[in-house]
C-alpha positions, 0 to 999 in steps of 0.5 A: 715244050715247043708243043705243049702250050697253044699259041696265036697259030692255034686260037682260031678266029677271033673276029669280035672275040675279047681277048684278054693279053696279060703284057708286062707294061710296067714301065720306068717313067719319071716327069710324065714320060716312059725313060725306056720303051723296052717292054712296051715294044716287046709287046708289039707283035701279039697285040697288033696280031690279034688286032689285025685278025679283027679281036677286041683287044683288053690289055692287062697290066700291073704298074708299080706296087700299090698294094691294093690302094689305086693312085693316080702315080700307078695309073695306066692311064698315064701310059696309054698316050706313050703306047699309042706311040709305040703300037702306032695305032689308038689305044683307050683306056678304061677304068675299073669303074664302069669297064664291063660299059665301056669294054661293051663299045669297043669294035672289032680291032680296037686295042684297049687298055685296062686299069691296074691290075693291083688296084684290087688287092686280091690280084696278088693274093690270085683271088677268086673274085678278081678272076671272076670280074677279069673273066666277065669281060673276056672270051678269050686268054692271052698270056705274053707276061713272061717277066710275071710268070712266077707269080700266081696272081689273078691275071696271070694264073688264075685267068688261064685256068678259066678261059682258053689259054694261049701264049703270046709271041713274046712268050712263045719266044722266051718259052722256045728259047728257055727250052733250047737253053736249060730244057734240051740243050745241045752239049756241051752247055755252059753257064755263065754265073757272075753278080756280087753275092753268092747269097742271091744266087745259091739256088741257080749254082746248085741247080746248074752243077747237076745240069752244066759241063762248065759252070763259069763263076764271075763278079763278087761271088768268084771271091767267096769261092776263091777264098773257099779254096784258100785264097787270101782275097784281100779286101774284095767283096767276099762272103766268108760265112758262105765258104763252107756252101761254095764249098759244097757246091765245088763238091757237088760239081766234081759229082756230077763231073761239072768243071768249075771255072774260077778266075786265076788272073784278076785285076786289083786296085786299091779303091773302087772308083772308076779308071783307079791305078790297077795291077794284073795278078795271080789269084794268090798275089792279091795284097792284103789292101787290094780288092778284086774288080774284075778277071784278067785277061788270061782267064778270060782267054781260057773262057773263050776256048771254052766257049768255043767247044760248046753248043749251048750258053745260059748267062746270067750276071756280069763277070766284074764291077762293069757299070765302073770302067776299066771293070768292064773288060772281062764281060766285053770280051767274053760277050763278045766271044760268045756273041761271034760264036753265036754269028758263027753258028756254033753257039746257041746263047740265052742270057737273062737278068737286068745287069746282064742285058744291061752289060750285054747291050754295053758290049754292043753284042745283045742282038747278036745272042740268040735270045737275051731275056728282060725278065729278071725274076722270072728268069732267075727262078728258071735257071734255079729249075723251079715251076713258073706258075704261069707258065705251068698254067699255059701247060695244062 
């Protein structure tokens, strides 16, 4: 994988050249101000790269979902004074109205960034005539959209398949790392697997059995496997229409002699709320109106020693309700783990989704993994071994 997509080391000169970079600036904003930079920074590196080397900068984006229809409140022209802050450098903003003119009078270095992409309702649709009107302003592609790349839409995959096409340093990152993770691991390779319902993440559980030596099973969706096995789970949250699934997926794991790791000690209370009276129980003594919050500390434990004998780590979801304390002791401690392993190491470590990073950076340890993705979707649909169409046009 590490070769078979060009990066920015092998797209030559660029001095004058446009070159279009699909970013993910999709912010959150509220009252006139960015709340968390975390993408804009990201795309740091490749920007001022090509700038540096003396290219015409066009950044594509998407902001929001206007369906088609422009709104100021999904403007990006609202984000370009916060960017410029970012990049420490100006950044121009240009409208669809005129943008071949006003693309026309940018310099050498010049950074600029171009309206919505979804202010045309055929970018999602990846519509022909939209790739015609981005590929008219560009000499050059640059895809550094990791978080977008499941999804076929003009600036994303159209785009690569009618311009020189490259991966940006964010991408190339995720990329490399995806690859070590779930591409060509070092085993043994486990999988951590938390989240409220197993509903959402089916498709991941039975891509990891055939692929993982340890699949560990947290959060909500632990409780729909328990009870798949015959505990009595009490009143957590737990999809009973599902056991017959999880059981299925227990089965396919035993075939592939994947070890399923369920908890056998959990933390119970009777209301979920935050520091309520807990108890400390054996899977089987959960009472009748208690729920299950979070894994014990013996099971999180054994986990450890787990961690310990492998050489590869691919984490997606918490292992208990962690945004409500004392729930949030079984994913620090285990993150933790995991994380002076990587120090160590022993461990390569990729985690990814919006509560993992979330529930990696409340235990301190998310500069600590090898690489923690911020891309939800994208990522979820990697770890369920589907083709990401943006990547796979990089590829070709």
């Amino acid at each position: 994988m590490a070769k078979s997509f060009r990066t920015l080391d092998d797209i030559g000169d660029v001095r004058g050249k446009r070159v279009l970079v699909r970013e993910d600036l999709n912010v959150p904003f509220a009252d006139g101000a960015v709340t968390d930079d975390t993408r804009l920074r990201a795309t740091i590196p490749t920007v001022t790269e090509l700038s540096d080397k003396g290219a015409i900068v066009l950044v594509l984006a998407h902001f929001g979902r206007p369906k088609g229809v422009p709104s100021p409140e999904m403007s990006l022209a609202q984000i370009t004074k916060p960017y410029e802050a970012v990049l420490g450098r100006p950044v121009r903003y240009i409208d669809w109205e005129g943008d071949a003119a006003n693309v026309a009078t940018l310099q050498p270095g010049d950074i600029a960034v171009l309206e919505n992409t979804r202010f045309f309702g055929g970018e999602e649709k990846n519509d022909p005539a939209v790739i015609d009107r981005f590929v008219a302003l560009g000499d050059l592609y640059v895809n550094d959209a990791f978080s977008a790349a499941h999804r076929a839409h003009a600036s994303t995959e159209g785009l690569a398949r009618r311009l020189p096409a490259f991966a940006g340093r964010a991408m190339e990152a995720e990329l490399v790392a995806l690859q070590k993770a779930l591409g060509e691991p070092e085993h043994p390779l486990a999988a951590v697997v938390g989240g409220a319902k197993v509903s959402t993440k089916l498709d991941v559980l039975k891509h990891l059995v055939g692929k993982v030596d340890h699949l560990i099973i947290g959060g909500g969706m632990a409780n729909t496997f328990l009870a798949a096995r015959g505990v009595d789970v009490g009143k957590s949250l737990c999809e009973h229409d599902l056991t017959g699934t999880a059981e299925e997926i227990l089965e396919a794991a035993d075939r592939a002699n994947c070890t399923v790791h369920l908890p056998y000690d959990v933390v119970v209370a009777k209301e979920f709320k935050a520091n309520p009276p807990t108890r400390t129980v054996n899977v089987h003594e959960v009472a009748a109106d208690e729920m299950i919050l979070d894994v014990g500390p013996a099971a999180v434990e054994a986990l450890g020693d787990v961690l310990k004998n492998c050489r590869t780590l691919v984490w997606n979801g918490p292992l208990g309700a962690f945004e409500t304390p004392p729930f949030d002791t079984a994913t620090v401690a285990l993150a933790k783990t995991a994380a002076a392993l990587t120090i160590g190491g022993t461990l390569v470590s990729v985690a990814g989704g919006g509560d993992t990073v979330a529930a990696l950076n409340h235990a301190g340890v998310a500069d600590d993994f090898t690489f923690v993705s911020t891309a939800g979707g994208a990522f979820l649909e990697w770890m369920e071994g589907r083709e990401l169409p943006g990547v796979a046009a990089l590829l070709r």
